[in-house]
TORKOL-4160 file (C-alpha; in steps of 0.2 Angstrom, whole numbers, padded with zeros to 4 digits, m for minus):
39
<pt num="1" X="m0929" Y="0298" Z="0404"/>
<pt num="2" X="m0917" Y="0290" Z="0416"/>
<pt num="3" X="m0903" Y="0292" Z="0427"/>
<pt num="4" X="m0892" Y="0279" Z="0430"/>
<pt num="5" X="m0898" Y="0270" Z="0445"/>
<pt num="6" X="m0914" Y="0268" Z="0435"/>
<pt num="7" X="m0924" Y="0283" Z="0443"/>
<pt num="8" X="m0935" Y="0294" Z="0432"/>
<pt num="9" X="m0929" Y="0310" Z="0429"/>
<pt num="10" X="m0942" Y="0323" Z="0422"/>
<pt num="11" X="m0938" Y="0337" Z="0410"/>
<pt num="12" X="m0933" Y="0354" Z="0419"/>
<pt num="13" X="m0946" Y="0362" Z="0410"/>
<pt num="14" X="m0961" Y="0353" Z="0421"/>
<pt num="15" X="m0954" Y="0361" Z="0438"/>
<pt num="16" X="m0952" Y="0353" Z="0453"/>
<pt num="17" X="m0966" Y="0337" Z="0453"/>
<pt num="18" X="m0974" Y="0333" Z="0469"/>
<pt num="19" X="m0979" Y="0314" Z="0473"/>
<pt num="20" X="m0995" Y="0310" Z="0473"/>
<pt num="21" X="m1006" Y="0309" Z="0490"/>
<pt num="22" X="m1010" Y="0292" Z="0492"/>
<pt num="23" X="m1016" Y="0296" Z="0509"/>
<pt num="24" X="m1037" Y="0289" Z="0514"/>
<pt num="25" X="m1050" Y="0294" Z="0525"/>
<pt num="26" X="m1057" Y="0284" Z="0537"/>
<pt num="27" X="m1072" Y="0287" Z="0529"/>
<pt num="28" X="m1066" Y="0279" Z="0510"/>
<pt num="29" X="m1058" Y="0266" Z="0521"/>
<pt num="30" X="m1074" Y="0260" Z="0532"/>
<pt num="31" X="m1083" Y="0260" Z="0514"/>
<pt num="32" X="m1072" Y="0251" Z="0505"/>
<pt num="33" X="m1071" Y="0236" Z="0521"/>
<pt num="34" X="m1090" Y="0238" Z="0521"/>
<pt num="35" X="m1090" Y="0233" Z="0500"/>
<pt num="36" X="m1080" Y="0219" Z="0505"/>
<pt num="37" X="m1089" Y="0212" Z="0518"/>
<pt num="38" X="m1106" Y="0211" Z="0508"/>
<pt num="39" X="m1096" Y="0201" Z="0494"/>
């Protein structure tokens, strides 16, 4: 469902929905440069 300004709105039912953590370590992130550098 959606409001009017386009925004999702979720069924009362589901509580109040937290955003996901998008956040990374620095561990993830030196892996993932290191994946790229040995392309």
């Amino acid at each position: 469902m959606m409001d009017k300004l386009g925004l999702v709105v979720y069924p009362k039912v589901w509580g109040e929905l937290k955003p996901p953590d998008w956040s990374i370590s620095k561990k993830s992130f030196h892996r993932f440069v290191e994946l790229l550098a040995n392309d």
